[in-house]
C-alpha positions in Angstrom: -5.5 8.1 11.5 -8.8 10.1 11.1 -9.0 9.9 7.4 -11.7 12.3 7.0 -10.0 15.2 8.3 -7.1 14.1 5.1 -9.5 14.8 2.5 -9.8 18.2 0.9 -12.1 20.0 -1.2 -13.0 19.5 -4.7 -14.0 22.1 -7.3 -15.8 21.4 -10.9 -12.2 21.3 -12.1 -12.3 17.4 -10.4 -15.2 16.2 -12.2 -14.1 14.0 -14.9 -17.3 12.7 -17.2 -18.1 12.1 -20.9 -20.8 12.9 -22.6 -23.2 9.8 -23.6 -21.8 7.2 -21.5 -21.3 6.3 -18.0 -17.8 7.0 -16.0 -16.2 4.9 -13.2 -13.3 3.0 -11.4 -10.8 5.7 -11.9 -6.8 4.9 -10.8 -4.0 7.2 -11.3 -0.1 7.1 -12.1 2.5 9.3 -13.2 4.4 8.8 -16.5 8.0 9.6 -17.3 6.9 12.8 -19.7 5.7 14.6 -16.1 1.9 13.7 -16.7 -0.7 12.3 -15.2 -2.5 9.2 -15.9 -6.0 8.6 -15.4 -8.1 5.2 -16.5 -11.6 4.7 -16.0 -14.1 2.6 -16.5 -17.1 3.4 -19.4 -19.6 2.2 -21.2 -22.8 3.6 -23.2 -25.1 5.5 -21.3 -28.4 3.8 -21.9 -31.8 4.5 -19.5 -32.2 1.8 -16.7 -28.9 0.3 -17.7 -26.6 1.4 -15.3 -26.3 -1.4 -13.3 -26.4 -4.0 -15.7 -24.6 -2.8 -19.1 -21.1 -2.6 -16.7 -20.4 -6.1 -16.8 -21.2 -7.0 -20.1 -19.6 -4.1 -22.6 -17.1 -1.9 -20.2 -13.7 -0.6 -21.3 -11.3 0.8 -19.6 -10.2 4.3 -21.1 -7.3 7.0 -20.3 -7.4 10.5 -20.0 -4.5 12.9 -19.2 -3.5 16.0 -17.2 -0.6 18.2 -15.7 -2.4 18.4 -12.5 -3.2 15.1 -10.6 -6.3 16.5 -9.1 -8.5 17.6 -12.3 -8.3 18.7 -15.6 -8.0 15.4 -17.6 -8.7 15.2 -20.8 -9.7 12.1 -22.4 -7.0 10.5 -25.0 -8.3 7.0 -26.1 -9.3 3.6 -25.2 -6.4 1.7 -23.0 -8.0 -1.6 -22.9 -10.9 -3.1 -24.0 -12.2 -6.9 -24.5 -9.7 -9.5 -25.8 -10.2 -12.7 -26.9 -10.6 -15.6 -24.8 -11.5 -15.2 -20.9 -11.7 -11.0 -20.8 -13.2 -10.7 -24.4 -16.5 -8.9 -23.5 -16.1 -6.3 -20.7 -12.8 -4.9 -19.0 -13.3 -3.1 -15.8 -12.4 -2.1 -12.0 -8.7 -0.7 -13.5 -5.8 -0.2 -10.6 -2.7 0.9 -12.0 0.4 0.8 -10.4 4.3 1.6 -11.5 7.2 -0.8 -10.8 10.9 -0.2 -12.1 9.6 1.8 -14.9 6.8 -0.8 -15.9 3.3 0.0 -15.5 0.8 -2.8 -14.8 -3.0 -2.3 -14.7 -5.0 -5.3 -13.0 -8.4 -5.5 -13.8 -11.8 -7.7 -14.1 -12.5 -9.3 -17.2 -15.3 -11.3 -18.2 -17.1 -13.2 -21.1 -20.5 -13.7 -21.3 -23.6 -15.0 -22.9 -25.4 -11.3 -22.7 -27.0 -11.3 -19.3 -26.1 -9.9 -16.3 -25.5 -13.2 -13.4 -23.7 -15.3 -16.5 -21.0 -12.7 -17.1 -20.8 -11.7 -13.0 -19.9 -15.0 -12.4 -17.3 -15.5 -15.2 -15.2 -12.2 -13.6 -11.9 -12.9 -13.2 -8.9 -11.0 -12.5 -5.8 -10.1 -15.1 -3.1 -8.3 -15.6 -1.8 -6.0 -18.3 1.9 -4.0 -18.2 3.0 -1.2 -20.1 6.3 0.7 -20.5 4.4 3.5 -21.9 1.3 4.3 -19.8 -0.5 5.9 -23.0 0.6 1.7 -23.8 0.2 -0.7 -25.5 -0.9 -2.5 -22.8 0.4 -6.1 -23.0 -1.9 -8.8 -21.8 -1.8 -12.6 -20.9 -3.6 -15.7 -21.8 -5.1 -16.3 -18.4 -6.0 -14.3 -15.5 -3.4 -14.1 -12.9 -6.2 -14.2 -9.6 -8.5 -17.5 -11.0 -11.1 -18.8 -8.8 -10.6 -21.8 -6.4 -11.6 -24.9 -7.1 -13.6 -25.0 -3.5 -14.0 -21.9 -0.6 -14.1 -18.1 -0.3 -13.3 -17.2 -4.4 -14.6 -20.4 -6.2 -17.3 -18.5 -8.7 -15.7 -14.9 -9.1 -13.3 -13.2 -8.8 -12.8 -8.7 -9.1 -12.0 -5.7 -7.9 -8.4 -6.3 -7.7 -6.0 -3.7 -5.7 -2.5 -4.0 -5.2 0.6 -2.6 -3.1 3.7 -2.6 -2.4 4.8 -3.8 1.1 7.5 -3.1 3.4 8.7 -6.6 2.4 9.0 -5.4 -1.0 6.2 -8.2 -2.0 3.2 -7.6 -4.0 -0.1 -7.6 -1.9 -3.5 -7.9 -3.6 -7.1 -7.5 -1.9 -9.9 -8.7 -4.3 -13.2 -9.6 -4.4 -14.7 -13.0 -4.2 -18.0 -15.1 -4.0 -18.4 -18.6 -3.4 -19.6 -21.4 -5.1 -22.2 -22.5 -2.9 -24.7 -24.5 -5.3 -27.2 -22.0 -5.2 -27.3 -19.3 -8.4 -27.2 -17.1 -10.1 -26.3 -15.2 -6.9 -23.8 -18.0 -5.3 -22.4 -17.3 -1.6 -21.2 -14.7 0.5 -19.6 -11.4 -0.7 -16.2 -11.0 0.8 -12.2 -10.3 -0.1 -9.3 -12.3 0.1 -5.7 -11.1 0.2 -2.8 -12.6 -2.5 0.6 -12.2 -2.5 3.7 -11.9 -5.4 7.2 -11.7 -5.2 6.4 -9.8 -8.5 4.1 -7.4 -10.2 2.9 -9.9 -12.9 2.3 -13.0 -10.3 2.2 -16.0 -9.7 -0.2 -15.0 -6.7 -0.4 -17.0 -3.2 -3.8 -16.6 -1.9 -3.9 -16.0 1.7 -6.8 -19.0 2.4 -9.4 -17.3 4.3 -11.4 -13.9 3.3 -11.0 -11.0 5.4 -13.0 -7.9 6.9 -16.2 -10.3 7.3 -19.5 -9.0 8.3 -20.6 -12.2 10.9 -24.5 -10.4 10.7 -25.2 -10.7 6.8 -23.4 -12.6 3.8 -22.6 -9.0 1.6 -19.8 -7.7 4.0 -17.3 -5.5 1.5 -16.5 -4.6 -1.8 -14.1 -2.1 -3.5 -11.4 -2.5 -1.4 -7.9 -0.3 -1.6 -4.9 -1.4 -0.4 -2.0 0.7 0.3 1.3 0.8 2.9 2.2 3.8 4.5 3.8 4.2 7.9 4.7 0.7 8.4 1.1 -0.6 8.5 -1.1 -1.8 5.5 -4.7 0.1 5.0 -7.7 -0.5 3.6 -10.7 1.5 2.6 -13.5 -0.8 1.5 -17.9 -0.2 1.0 -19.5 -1.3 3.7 -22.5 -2.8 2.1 -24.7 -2.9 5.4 -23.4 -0.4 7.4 -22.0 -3.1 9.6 -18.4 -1.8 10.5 -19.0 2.3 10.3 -22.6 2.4 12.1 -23.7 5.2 9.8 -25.8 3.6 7.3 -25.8 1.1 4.3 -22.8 1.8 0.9 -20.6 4.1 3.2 -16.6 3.6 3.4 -14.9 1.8 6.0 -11.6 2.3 7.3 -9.1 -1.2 8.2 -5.5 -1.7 8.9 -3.4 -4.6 9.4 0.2 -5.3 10.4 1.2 -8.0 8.4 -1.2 -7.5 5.3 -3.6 -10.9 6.5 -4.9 -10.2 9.5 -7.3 -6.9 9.4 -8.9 -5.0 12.1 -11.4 -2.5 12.2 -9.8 1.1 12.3 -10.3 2.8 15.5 -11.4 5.5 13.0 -14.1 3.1 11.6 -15.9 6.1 9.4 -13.2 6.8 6.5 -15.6 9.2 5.1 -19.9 9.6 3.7 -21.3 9.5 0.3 -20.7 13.3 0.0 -18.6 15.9 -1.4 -17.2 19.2 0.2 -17.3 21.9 -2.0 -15.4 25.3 -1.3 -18.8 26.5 -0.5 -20.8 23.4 0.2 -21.3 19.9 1.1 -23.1 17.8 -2.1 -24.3 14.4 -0.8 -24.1 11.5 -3.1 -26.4 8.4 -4.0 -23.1 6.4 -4.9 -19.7 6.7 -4.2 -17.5 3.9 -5.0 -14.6 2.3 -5.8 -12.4 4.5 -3.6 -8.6 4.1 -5.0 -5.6 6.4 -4.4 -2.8 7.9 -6.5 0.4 7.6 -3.7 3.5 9.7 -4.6 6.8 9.2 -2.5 5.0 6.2 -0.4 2.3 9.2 0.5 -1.5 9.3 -0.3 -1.9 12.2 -2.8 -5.3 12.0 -4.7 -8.5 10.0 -3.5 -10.7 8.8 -6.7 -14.1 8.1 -6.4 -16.5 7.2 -8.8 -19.8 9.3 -8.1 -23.5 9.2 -9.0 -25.4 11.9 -7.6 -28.6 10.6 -7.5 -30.6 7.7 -8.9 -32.9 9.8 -11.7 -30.7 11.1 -14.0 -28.2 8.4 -13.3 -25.1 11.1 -14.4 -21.3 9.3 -13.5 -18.3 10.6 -13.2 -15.0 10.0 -11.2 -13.5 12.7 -8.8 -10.3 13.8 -8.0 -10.3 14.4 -4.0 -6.9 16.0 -2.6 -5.3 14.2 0.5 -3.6 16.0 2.8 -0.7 14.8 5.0 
Protein backbone atom coordinates (compact mmCIF):
# COMPACT_ATOMS: atom_id res chain seq x y z
CA UNK A 1 0.00 0.00 0.00
CA UNK A 2 1.39 3.50 -0.97
CA UNK A 3 -1.05 5.50 1.00
CA UNK A 4 -0.11 8.74 -0.49
CA UNK A 5 -1.02 8.03 -3.83
CA UNK A 6 -4.97 7.12 -1.98
CA UNK A 7 -5.33 10.56 -0.95
CA UNK A 8 -7.12 13.15 -3.13
CA UNK A 9 -7.49 16.69 -3.32
CA UNK A 10 -9.27 18.98 -1.10
CA UNK A 11 -11.11 22.19 -2.05
CA UNK A 12 -12.33 25.12 0.58
CA UNK A 13 -15.59 23.09 0.49
CA UNK A 14 -13.37 20.61 3.16
CA UNK A 15 -12.41 23.08 5.59
CA UNK A 16 -14.51 22.85 8.52
CA UNK A 17 -13.77 25.85 11.28
CA UNK A 18 -15.75 28.07 13.61
CA UNK A 19 -15.37 31.30 14.16
CA UNK A 20 -13.76 32.32 17.83
CA UNK A 21 -12.57 29.01 18.85
CA UNK A 22 -10.19 26.38 17.94
CA UNK A 23 -11.25 23.12 15.77
CA UNK A 24 -9.80 19.50 16.07
CA UNK A 25 -9.96 15.65 16.39
CA UNK A 26 -12.63 15.23 13.81
CA UNK A 27 -14.23 11.41 13.24
CA UNK A 28 -17.03 10.64 10.94
CA UNK A 29 -20.16 8.20 10.71
CA UNK A 30 -23.16 7.79 8.84
CA UNK A 31 -26.64 7.94 10.44
CA UNK A 32 -29.76 6.10 9.52
CA UNK A 33 -31.50 9.57 8.00
CA UNK A 34 -28.60 9.27 5.00
CA UNK A 35 -26.36 11.96 6.74
CA UNK A 36 -23.16 12.47 7.73
CA UNK A 37 -21.76 12.81 11.11
CA UNK A 38 -18.97 14.91 12.05
CA UNK A 39 -17.60 15.51 15.86
CA UNK A 40 -14.84 17.59 16.65
CA UNK A 41 -13.02 18.80 19.16
CA UNK A 42 -13.27 22.82 20.32
CA UNK A 43 -12.63 25.10 22.73
CA UNK A 44 -12.26 29.09 22.96
CA UNK A 45 -9.83 30.59 20.81
CA UNK A 46 -7.69 32.53 23.18
CA UNK A 47 -3.91 34.13 22.12
CA UNK A 48 -0.96 31.71 23.27
CA UNK A 49 -3.47 29.23 24.39
CA UNK A 50 -3.58 26.66 21.95
CA UNK A 51 -1.69 24.29 23.46
CA UNK A 52 -2.68 24.49 26.80
CA UNK A 53 -6.61 25.52 26.95
CA UNK A 54 -7.24 21.76 25.09
CA UNK A 55 -6.95 19.76 28.01
CA UNK A 56 -8.54 21.74 30.49
CA UNK A 57 -12.08 23.17 28.84
CA UNK A 58 -12.61 20.97 25.30
CA UNK A 59 -15.88 19.65 24.13
CA UNK A 60 -16.62 17.58 21.70
CA UNK A 61 -19.25 19.11 19.15
CA UNK A 62 -21.26 17.74 15.88
CA UNK A 63 -21.78 19.12 12.68
CA UNK A 64 -23.67 17.64 9.74
CA UNK A 65 -23.71 17.17 5.90
CA UNK A 66 -25.10 15.23 2.79
CA UNK A 67 -21.64 14.96 1.48
CA UNK A 68 -19.00 13.06 3.64
CA UNK A 69 -16.12 15.17 2.24
CA UNK A 70 -17.26 18.91 3.19
CA UNK A 71 -20.01 21.01 3.73
CA UNK A 72 -20.86 20.45 7.49
CA UNK A 73 -22.64 22.58 9.23
CA UNK A 74 -22.40 22.82 12.83
CA UNK A 75 -25.61 21.49 14.87
CA UNK A 76 -24.72 21.51 18.66
CA UNK A 77 -22.61 20.37 21.43
CA UNK A 78 -22.52 16.19 21.59
CA UNK A 79 -20.57 15.95 24.67
CA UNK A 80 -19.10 17.98 26.99
CA UNK A 81 -17.67 17.50 30.77
CA UNK A 82 -19.65 15.24 33.21
CA UNK A 83 -19.33 14.82 36.61
CA UNK A 84 -16.82 12.80 38.21
CA UNK A 85 -13.54 11.58 36.18
CA UNK A 86 -14.37 13.41 32.55
CA UNK A 87 -16.02 16.56 34.22
CA UNK A 88 -13.64 19.24 32.85
CA UNK A 89 -12.54 18.65 29.19
CA UNK A 90 -13.89 15.93 26.62
CA UNK A 91 -11.62 15.31 23.71
CA UNK A 92 -9.80 13.07 20.92
CA UNK A 93 -13.61 11.85 19.68
CA UNK A 94 -13.56 8.32 17.43
CA UNK A 95 -16.85 7.32 16.58
CA UNK A 96 -17.75 4.16 15.33
CA UNK A 97 -21.31 2.28 14.41
CA UNK A 98 -22.14 -1.28 15.73
CA UNK A 99 -25.63 -3.00 15.06
CA UNK A 100 -27.30 0.28 14.89
CA UNK A 101 -25.60 1.74 18.09
CA UNK A 102 -23.14 4.48 17.87
CA UNK A 103 -20.28 4.64 20.40
CA UNK A 104 -17.82 7.59 20.64
CA UNK A 105 -14.61 6.91 22.78
CA UNK A 106 -12.87 9.71 23.96
CA UNK A 107 -10.37 11.37 26.65
CA UNK A 108 -11.67 12.86 29.53
CA UNK A 109 -10.05 14.56 32.32
CA UNK A 110 -10.59 16.61 35.57
CA UNK A 111 -8.30 18.98 36.79
CA UNK A 112 -7.09 21.59 39.16
CA UNK A 113 -6.63 24.32 36.11
CA UNK A 114 -3.14 23.66 34.92
CA UNK A 115 -1.95 22.06 32.19
CA UNK A 116 0.48 18.62 33.61
CA UNK A 117 -2.41 18.04 36.54
CA UNK A 118 -5.24 17.56 34.01
CA UNK A 119 -2.65 15.65 31.21
CA UNK A 120 -2.04 13.22 33.70
CA UNK A 121 -5.59 12.61 34.93
CA UNK A 122 -6.67 11.67 30.96
CA UNK A 123 -8.38 8.76 30.82
CA UNK A 124 -10.31 6.97 28.29
CA UNK A 125 -14.39 6.51 28.08
CA UNK A 126 -16.98 5.60 26.26
CA UNK A 127 -20.35 7.06 25.30
CA UNK A 128 -23.14 5.12 22.84
CA UNK A 129 -25.93 6.62 21.09
CA UNK A 130 -28.85 5.21 19.05
CA UNK A 131 -29.27 8.49 17.50
CA UNK A 132 -25.95 10.00 16.49
CA UNK A 133 -27.40 13.71 16.84
CA UNK A 134 -27.65 11.54 20.68
CA UNK A 135 -28.04 11.68 23.57
CA UNK A 136 -25.00 10.26 24.15
CA UNK A 137 -25.10 7.92 27.16
CA UNK A 138 -22.10 7.76 29.37
CA UNK A 139 -20.62 5.54 32.20
CA UNK A 140 -19.32 6.02 35.66
CA UNK A 141 -15.74 5.09 34.86
CA UNK A 142 -13.55 5.08 31.99
CA UNK A 143 -13.50 1.84 30.13
CA UNK A 144 -9.26 2.06 29.26
CA UNK A 145 -7.99 3.10 33.16
CA UNK A 146 -4.41 3.29 33.71
CA UNK A 147 -2.25 0.37 35.18
CA UNK A 148 -1.33 0.11 38.37
CA UNK A 149 2.55 -0.40 37.19
CA UNK A 150 4.12 -0.26 33.21
CA UNK A 151 3.46 1.24 29.81
CA UNK A 152 -0.16 3.19 30.74
CA UNK A 153 0.19 3.70 34.59
CA UNK A 154 -0.27 7.87 34.57
CA UNK A 155 -2.44 8.48 31.35
CA UNK A 156 -4.28 7.32 29.26
CA UNK A 157 -5.85 9.06 25.44
CA UNK A 158 -6.29 9.13 22.06
CA UNK A 159 -8.34 6.09 21.88
CA UNK A 160 -9.11 4.39 18.24
CA UNK A 161 -11.05 1.43 17.69
CA UNK A 162 -11.87 -1.33 14.91
CA UNK A 163 -13.43 -3.92 14.08
CA UNK A 164 -11.37 -7.07 13.26
CA UNK A 165 -11.68 -9.99 11.14
CA UNK A 166 -12.37 -11.91 14.44
CA UNK A 167 -15.27 -9.74 14.94
CA UNK A 168 -13.48 -8.33 18.27
CA UNK A 169 -13.06 -4.84 19.23
CA UNK A 170 -9.35 -3.63 18.87
CA UNK A 171 -8.32 -0.33 20.49
CA UNK A 172 -4.82 1.58 20.05
CA UNK A 173 -4.36 4.33 22.64
CA UNK A 174 -2.01 6.42 24.13
CA UNK A 175 -0.05 5.96 27.25
CA UNK A 176 2.71 7.43 29.56
CA UNK A 177 4.24 5.81 32.42
CA UNK A 178 4.49 6.45 35.83
CA UNK A 179 7.99 6.67 36.26
CA UNK A 180 8.40 8.87 39.55
CA UNK A 181 9.56 11.75 37.83
CA UNK A 182 6.72 14.72 36.92
CA UNK A 183 4.94 16.39 35.79
CA UNK A 184 6.15 14.85 32.46
CA UNK A 185 6.35 11.05 33.72
CA UNK A 186 7.84 8.40 31.19
CA UNK A 187 7.92 7.44 27.79
CA UNK A 188 5.30 8.35 25.15
CA UNK A 189 3.97 5.32 23.51
CA UNK A 190 0.53 3.12 22.54
CA UNK A 191 -0.77 0.08 23.66
CA UNK A 192 -3.34 -2.11 22.00
CA UNK A 193 -6.81 -3.48 23.96
CA UNK A 194 -9.18 -5.71 23.00
CA UNK A 195 -13.29 -6.37 23.52
CA UNK A 196 -15.54 -8.93 22.63
CA UNK A 197 -17.90 -5.78 22.64
CA UNK A 198 -18.11 -2.12 21.72
CA UNK A 199 -18.62 -0.91 25.40
CA UNK A 200 -15.69 -3.23 26.96
CA UNK A 201 -14.49 -4.75 29.33
CA UNK A 202 -10.97 -4.21 27.50
CA UNK A 203 -7.87 -6.74 27.63
CA UNK A 204 -4.82 -4.80 27.30
CA UNK A 205 -2.30 -6.32 25.23
CA UNK A 206 0.86 -5.92 27.99
CA UNK A 207 3.49 -4.23 26.17
CA UNK A 208 3.28 -0.83 24.00
CA UNK A 209 3.79 -0.95 20.42
CA UNK A 210 5.45 1.04 17.43
CA UNK A 211 8.46 2.06 19.89
CA UNK A 212 11.09 4.54 18.93
CA UNK A 213 14.35 2.60 20.72
CA UNK A 214 16.40 6.32 19.91
CA UNK A 215 14.15 8.76 22.13
CA UNK A 216 11.26 8.28 24.77
CA UNK A 217 8.30 10.39 22.58
CA UNK A 218 7.84 7.62 19.80
CA UNK A 219 3.93 8.06 18.58
CA UNK A 220 0.76 9.60 19.19
CA UNK A 221 -2.58 9.78 17.34
CA UNK A 222 -2.78 6.62 16.27
CA UNK A 223 -5.79 5.10 13.79
CA UNK A 224 -6.63 1.82 13.63
CA UNK A 225 -8.56 0.23 10.93
CA UNK A 226 -8.85 -3.56 9.07
CA UNK A 227 -9.01 -3.80 5.60
CA UNK A 228 -7.76 -6.56 3.42
CA UNK A 229 -7.19 -8.92 6.04
CA UNK A 230 -4.44 -7.00 7.73
CA UNK A 231 -4.82 -4.35 10.60
CA UNK A 232 -3.25 -0.53 9.80
CA UNK A 233 -2.18 2.08 11.57
CA UNK A 234 -1.34 5.68 10.74
CA UNK A 235 0.23 7.30 13.80
CA UNK A 236 2.64 11.07 14.27
CA UNK A 237 5.92 10.32 14.28
CA UNK A 238 7.16 12.73 16.84
CA UNK A 239 10.96 12.51 15.84
CA UNK A 240 10.90 11.54 12.47
CA UNK A 241 12.18 8.19 13.61
CA UNK A 242 10.14 5.66 11.46
CA UNK A 243 9.42 8.05 8.04
CA UNK A 244 13.07 9.71 7.83
CA UNK A 245 11.45 12.90 6.63
CA UNK A 246 11.44 15.16 9.53
CA UNK A 247 9.92 15.60 13.04
CA UNK A 248 5.34 15.49 13.47
CA UNK A 249 4.95 13.70 10.02
CA UNK A 250 2.66 10.48 9.63
CA UNK A 251 3.77 7.03 9.76
CA UNK A 252 2.35 4.15 8.12
CA UNK A 253 2.23 0.31 10.25
CA UNK A 254 0.45 -2.82 9.71
CA UNK A 255 0.19 -5.90 11.67
CA UNK A 256 -1.38 -9.33 11.17
CA UNK A 257 -2.78 -10.14 14.23
CA UNK A 258 -3.53 -6.57 15.69
CA UNK A 259 -0.34 -6.95 18.55
CA UNK A 260 2.48 -7.27 16.79
CA UNK A 261 3.29 -4.01 14.39
CA UNK A 262 5.83 -3.52 11.77
CA UNK A 263 6.93 -0.65 9.99
CA UNK A 264 5.03 -0.34 6.50
CA UNK A 265 7.31 -0.92 3.64
CA UNK A 266 5.59 2.41 2.65
CA UNK A 267 6.87 4.05 5.91
CA UNK A 268 5.79 7.86 4.60
CA UNK A 269 1.83 7.68 4.87
CA UNK A 270 1.82 11.26 3.78
CA UNK A 271 3.59 15.30 4.93
CA UNK A 272 2.15 18.08 6.77
CA UNK A 273 0.61 19.42 3.50
CA UNK A 274 -2.41 19.78 1.47
CA UNK A 275 -3.02 19.34 -2.35
CA UNK A 276 -5.16 21.70 -3.73
CA UNK A 277 -6.69 21.44 -7.27
CA UNK A 278 -4.16 24.02 -8.04
CA UNK A 279 -1.59 23.73 -5.36
CA UNK A 280 0.13 22.13 -2.61
CA UNK A 281 -0.42 24.26 0.98
CA UNK A 282 2.08 22.98 3.57
CA UNK A 283 1.00 22.74 7.14
CA UNK A 284 2.68 23.62 10.66
CA UNK A 285 0.35 20.82 12.23
CA UNK A 286 -1.52 18.14 11.01
CA UNK A 287 -2.82 15.70 13.40
CA UNK A 288 -4.98 13.31 14.67
CA UNK A 289 -5.34 11.48 11.29
CA UNK A 290 -8.84 9.29 11.62
CA UNK A 291 -10.83 7.76 8.79
CA UNK A 292 -14.61 7.47 7.96
CA UNK A 293 -14.67 3.55 6.33
CA UNK A 294 -17.85 2.65 4.41
CA UNK A 295 -18.40 -1.05 3.25
CA UNK A 296 -14.93 -2.16 5.27
CA UNK A 297 -13.27 0.67 2.70
CA UNK A 298 -11.34 3.90 3.65
CA UNK A 299 -13.60 6.70 2.40
CA UNK A 300 -12.63 10.10 3.98
CA UNK A 301 -9.23 10.96 5.81
CA UNK A 302 -9.71 13.81 8.68
CA UNK A 303 -7.13 15.79 9.79
CA UNK A 304 -6.99 18.37 12.09
CA UNK A 305 -4.86 21.33 10.59
CA UNK A 306 -3.02 24.55 11.72
CA UNK A 307 -1.47 26.31 9.03
CA UNK A 308 1.12 28.02 10.70
CA UNK A 309 2.09 28.95 14.25
CA UNK A 310 1.08 33.01 14.12
CA UNK A 311 -2.31 33.22 13.63
CA UNK A 312 -2.80 29.89 15.22
CA UNK A 313 -6.26 29.35 12.77
CA UNK A 314 -7.67 25.34 13.24
CA UNK A 315 -9.73 23.55 11.50
CA UNK A 316 -10.40 19.75 10.50
CA UNK A 317 -10.27 18.59 6.74
CA UNK A 318 -12.07 16.32 4.83
CA UNK A 319 -9.34 14.47 2.46
CA UNK A 320 -11.01 11.95 -0.08
CA UNK A 321 -9.49 8.29 -0.24
CA UNK A 322 -9.35 6.60 -3.24
CA UNK A 323 -9.44 2.88 -3.71
Amino acid sequence: MNFRERMGKVSENSVFKMEGYHVWCGTVTKGDDGLYYLYFSFWPKKKDRFNYDWVICSKVGYAVSDNPYGGFEYRGIALEGGTGWDRDSIHNPAVIKHNGKYYMYYMGNYGNGEFWNHRNHQRIGVAVAENPAGPWKRFDKPVIDVGESGFDSLMTSNPSVTVGGDGKFYMIYKAVADNGIYPKGGAVVCGIAVAENPEGPFEKHGKPIMVNPEHDWSVEDAFIWYENGKFYSLAKDFQGYFTKAGKGQVALFTSDDGFDWKLHENALAFKRELMFEDKVVPMHRMERPQMYLEDGKPKVLLCACMPDEITEDTFNISIPIIN
